[in-house]
C-alpha positions as CSV (number, residue, x, y, z in Angstrom):
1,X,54.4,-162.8,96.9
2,X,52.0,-166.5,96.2
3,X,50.1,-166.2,92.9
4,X,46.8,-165.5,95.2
5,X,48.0,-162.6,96.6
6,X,49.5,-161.3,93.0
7,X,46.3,-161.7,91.4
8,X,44.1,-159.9,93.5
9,X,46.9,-157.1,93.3
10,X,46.3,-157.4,89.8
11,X,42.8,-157.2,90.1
12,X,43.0,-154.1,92.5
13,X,45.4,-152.1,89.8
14,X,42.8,-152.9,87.2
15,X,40.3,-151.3,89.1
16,X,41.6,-148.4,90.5
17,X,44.4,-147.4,87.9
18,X,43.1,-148.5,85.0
19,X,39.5,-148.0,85.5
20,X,38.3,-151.3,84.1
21,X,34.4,-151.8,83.8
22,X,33.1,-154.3,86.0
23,X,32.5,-157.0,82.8
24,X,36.3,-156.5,82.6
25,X,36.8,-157.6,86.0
26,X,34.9,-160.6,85.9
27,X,36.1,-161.5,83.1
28,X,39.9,-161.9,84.3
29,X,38.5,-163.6,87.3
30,X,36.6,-165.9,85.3
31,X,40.4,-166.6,83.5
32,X,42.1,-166.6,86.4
33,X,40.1,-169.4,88.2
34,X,40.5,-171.3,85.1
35,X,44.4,-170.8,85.6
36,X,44.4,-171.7,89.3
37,X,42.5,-174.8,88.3
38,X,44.5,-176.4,86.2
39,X,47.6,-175.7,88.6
40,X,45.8,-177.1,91.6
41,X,46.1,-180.8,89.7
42,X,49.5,-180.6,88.4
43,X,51.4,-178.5,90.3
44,X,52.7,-179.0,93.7
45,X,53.9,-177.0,96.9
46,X,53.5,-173.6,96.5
47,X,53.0,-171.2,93.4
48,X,54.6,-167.8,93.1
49,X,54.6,-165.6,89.7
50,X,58.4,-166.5,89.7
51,X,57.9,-169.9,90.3
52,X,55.6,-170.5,86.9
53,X,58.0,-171.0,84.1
54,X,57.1,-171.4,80.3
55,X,56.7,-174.8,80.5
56,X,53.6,-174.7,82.9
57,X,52.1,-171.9,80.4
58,X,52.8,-173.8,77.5
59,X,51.1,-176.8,79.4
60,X,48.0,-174.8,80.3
61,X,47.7,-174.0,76.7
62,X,47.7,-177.2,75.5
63,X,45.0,-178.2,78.5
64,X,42.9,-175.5,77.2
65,X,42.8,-176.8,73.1
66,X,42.7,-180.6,74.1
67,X,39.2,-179.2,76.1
68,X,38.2,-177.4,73.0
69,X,37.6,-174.6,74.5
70,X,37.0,-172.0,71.2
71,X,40.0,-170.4,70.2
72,X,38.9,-166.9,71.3
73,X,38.4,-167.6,74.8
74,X,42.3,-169.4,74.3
75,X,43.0,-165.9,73.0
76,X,41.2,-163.4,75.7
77,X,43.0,-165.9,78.3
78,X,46.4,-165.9,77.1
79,X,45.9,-162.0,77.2
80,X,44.8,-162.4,80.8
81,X,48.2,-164.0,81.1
82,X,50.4,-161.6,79.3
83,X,49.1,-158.5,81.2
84,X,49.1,-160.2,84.6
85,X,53.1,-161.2,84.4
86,X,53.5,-157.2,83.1
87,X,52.3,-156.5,86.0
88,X,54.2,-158.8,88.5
89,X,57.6,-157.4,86.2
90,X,56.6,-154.0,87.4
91,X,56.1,-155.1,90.9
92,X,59.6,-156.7,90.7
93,X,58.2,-160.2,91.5
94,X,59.2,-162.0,88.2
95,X,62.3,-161.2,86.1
96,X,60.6,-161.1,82.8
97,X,57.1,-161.9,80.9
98,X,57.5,-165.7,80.5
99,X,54.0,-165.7,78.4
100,X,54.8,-163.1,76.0
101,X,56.6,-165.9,74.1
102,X,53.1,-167.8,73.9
103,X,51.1,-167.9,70.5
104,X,47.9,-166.5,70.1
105,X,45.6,-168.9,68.1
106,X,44.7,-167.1,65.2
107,X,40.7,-166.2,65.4
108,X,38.7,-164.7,62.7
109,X,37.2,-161.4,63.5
110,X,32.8,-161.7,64.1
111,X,31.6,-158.6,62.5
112,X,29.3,-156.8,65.0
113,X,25.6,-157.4,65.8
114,X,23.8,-154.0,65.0
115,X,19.9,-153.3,64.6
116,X,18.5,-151.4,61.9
117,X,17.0,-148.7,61.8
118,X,13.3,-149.9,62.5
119,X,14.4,-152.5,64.9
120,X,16.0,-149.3,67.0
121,X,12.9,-147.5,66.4
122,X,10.9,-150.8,67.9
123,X,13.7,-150.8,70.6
124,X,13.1,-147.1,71.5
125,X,9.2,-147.1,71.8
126,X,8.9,-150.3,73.8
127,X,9.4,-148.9,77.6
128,X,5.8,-147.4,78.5
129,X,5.7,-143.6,78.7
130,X,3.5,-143.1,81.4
131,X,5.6,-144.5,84.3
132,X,9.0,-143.0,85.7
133,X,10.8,-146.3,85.1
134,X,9.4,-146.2,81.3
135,X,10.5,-142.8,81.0
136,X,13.4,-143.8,82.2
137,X,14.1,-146.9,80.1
138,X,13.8,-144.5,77.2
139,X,16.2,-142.1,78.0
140,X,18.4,-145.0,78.3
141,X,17.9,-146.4,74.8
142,X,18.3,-142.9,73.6
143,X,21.4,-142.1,75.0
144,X,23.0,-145.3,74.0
145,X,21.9,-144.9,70.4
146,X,22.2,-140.9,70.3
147,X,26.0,-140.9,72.2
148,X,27.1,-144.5,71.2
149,X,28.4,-145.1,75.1
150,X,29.9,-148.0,76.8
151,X,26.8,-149.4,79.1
152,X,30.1,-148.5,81.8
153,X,30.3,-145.3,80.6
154,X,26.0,-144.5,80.6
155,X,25.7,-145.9,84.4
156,X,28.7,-143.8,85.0
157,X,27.2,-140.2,84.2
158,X,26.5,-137.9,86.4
159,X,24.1,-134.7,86.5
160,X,27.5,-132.4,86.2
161,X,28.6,-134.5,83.3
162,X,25.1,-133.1,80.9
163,X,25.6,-130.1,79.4
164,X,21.8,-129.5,79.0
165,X,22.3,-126.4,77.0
166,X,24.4,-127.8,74.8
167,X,23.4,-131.4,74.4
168,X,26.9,-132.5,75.1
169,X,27.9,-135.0,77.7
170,X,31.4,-135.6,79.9
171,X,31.7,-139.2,79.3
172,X,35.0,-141.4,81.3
173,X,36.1,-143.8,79.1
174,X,38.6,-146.7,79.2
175,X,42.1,-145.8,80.9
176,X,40.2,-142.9,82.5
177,X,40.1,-141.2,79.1
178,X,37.7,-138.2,78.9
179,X,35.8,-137.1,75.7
180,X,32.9,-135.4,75.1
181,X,30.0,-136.8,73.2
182,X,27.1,-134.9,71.7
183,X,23.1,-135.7,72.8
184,X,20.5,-135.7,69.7
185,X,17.6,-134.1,69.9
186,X,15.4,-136.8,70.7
187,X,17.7,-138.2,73.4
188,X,17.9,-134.6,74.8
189,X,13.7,-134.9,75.0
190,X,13.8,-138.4,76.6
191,X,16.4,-137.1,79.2
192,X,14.7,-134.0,80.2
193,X,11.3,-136.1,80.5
194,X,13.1,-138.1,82.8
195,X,14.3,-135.7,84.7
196,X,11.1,-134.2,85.8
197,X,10.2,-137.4,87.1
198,X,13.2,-138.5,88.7
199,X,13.6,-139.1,92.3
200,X,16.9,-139.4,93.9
201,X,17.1,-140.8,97.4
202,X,18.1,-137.8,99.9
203,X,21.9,-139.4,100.2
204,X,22.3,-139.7,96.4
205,X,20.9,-136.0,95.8
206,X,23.4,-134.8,99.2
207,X,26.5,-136.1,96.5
208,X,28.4,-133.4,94.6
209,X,27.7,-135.4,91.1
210,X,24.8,-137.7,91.6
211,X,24.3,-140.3,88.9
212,X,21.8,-139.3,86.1
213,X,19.8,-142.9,86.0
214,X,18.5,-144.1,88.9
215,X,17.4,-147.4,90.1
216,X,13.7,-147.4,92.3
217,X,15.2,-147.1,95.2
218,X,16.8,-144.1,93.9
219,X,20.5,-144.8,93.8
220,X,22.4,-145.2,91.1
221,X,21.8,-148.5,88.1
222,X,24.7,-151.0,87.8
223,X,25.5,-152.4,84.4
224,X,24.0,-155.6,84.9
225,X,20.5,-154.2,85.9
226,X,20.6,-151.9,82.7
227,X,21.5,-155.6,80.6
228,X,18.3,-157.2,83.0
229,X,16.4,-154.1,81.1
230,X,17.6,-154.8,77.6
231,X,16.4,-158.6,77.7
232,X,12.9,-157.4,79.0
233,X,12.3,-155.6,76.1
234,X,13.7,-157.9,73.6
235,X,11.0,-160.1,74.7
236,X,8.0,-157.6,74.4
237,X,9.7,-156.9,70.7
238,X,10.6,-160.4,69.7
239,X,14.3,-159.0,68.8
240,X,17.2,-160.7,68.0
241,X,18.6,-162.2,71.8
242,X,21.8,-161.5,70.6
243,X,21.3,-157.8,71.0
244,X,22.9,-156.5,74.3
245,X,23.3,-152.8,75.4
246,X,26.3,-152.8,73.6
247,X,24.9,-153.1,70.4
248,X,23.1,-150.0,70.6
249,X,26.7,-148.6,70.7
250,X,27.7,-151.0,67.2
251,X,24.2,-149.7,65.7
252,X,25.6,-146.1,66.8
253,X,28.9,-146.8,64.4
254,X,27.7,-148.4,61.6
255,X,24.2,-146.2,61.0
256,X,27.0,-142.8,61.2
257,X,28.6,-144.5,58.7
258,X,26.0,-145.5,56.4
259,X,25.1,-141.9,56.8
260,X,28.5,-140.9,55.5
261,X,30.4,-140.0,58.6
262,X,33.5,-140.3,58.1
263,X,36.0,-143.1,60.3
264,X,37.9,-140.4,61.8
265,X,34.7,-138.8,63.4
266,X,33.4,-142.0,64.4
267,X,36.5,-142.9,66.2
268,X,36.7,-139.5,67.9
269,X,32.8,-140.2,69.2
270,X,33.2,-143.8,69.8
271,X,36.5,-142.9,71.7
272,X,38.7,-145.5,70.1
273,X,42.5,-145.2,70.7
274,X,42.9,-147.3,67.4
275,X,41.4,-146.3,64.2
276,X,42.0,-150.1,63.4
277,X,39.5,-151.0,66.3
278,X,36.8,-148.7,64.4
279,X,37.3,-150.2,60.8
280,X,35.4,-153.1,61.9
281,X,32.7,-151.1,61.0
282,X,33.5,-150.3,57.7
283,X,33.0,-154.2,56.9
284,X,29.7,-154.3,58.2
285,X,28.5,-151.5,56.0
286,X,30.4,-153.3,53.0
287,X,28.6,-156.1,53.7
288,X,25.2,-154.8,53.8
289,X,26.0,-153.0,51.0
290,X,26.9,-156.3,48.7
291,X,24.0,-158.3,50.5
292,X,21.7,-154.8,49.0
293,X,23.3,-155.0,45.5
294,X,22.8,-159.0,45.3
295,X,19.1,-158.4,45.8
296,X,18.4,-155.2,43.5
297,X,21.0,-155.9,40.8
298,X,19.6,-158.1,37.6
299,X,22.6,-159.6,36.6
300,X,23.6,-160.3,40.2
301,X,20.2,-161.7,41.0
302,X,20.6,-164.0,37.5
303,X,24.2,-165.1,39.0
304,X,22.7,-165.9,42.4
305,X,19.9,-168.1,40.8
306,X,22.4,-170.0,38.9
């Protein structure tokens, strides 16, 4: 098997076994072609899995810090690299993982960018209410907020997966996990406003489970046109260009737990395999509760003005 060939098997097993969202995808591409790159110049005759020893890794490494690339796209490509050789050890095309020996550059963990709680309420009452795509737009923001979804998971749900009478949705996560996340009242309202505006196109509504949102020509959104949405909004509200769809799903964590939800819950709704993965969260609300306490606190305020 050449490398070409291995990769898009790879690529294929991501998609279809492990589910992996289409940002995922691209991503590994995007590492790959990097890879295949630096190869092309240095390596000759053909490239095979097996052929790639530790010193070509080790090489590629070493390429990618002397380009300064930051040390968490070093990081998210070595991973690329690790997972792809498990692979071609399942298939039987390598012997072993020759880049599980490679080191990880050590990155320091961003805390999360999250709105508050007006920002979400600007967010929220920006799409217009008198037009289906408005309507919409807002069920959208709702969902994401109420549910705290993947933007993978959101474009994903289908009219089967709403339990309207509970307020609970069927939601596919990562690895094909399943959980079930609950729908807020004000969500529940935006959806069913939608819905009695929403028209499928007659091949979409033939389907056994069409998809909820729908794009105007009445097929189902991609992930990229619900991002499109987000940055037409943050320009009508002058927010923060750092906030993406999935920081409605950060805003989701951190406002449940500045509510006093406890880490547990939030890792059950988030659907988290790692409780470590939610504690991130925990620091963001420790942090806004210092940066709160610097600001209201006399003696902290007499420290700061030191």
């Amino acid at each position: 098997m050449d490398l070409l060939g291995a990769i898009d098997g790879f690529l294929r097993y991501l998609k279809i076994e492990r589910n992996a969202s289409e940002f995922t995808l691209k991503s590994y591409a995007e590492d790959f072609r990097s890879f295949q790159d630096y190869l092309e110049d240095r390596v000759t005759g053909a490239v095979t899995p097996a052929s790639l020893q530790i010193n070509e890794l080790r090489g590629y490494v070493a390429y990618l810090h002397e380009c300064s690339y930051a040390k968490t796209t070093i990081a998210r490509r070595l991973a690329c690299l690790r997972s792809f050789f498990k692979y071609c050890q399942r298939e039987g095309w390598v012997p072993s993982n020759p880049a599980k020996v490679l080191r990880t550059p050590k990155t320091g963990r961003q805390l999360p960018h999250f709105l508050t709680t007006d920002q979400v309420g600007q967010l929220l009452e920006a799409p217009p209410a008198n037009t289906v795509e408005g309507l919409r737009d807002r069920a959208i923001f709702e969902t994401l907020y109420s549910a705290g979804l993947r933007v993978a998971e959101l474009v994903g749900l289908g009219m089967q997966d709403w339990d309207q009478e509970a307020d609970i949705v069927r939601v596919l996560g990562k690895g094909k996990k399943e959980r079930v996340a609950p729908i807020g009242s004000y969500a529940s309202k935006a959806l069913h406003a939608y819905l009695a505006v929403r028209k499928p196109s007659p091949k979409v509504a033939a389907t056994t489970n069409p998809p909820i949102f729908l794009n105007r020509l009445g097929t189902g959104l991609t992930t990229r046109s619900v991002g499109r949405m987000v940055e037409k909004y943050l320009k009508l509200t002058g927010l923060s260009k750092l906030t993406t769809p999935h920081t409605l799903r950060h805003t989701f964590a951190t406002h449940l737990l500045d509510g006093g939800a406890d880490l547990r819950s939030v890792q059950e709704l988030l659907g988290h395999k790692s409780l470590t993965t939610t504690q991130i969260y925990t620091h963001v609300s420790t942090r806004r509760l210092r940066e709160t306490y610097e600001k209201a606190h006399p003696h902290a305020q007499a420290k700061l003005a030191k």
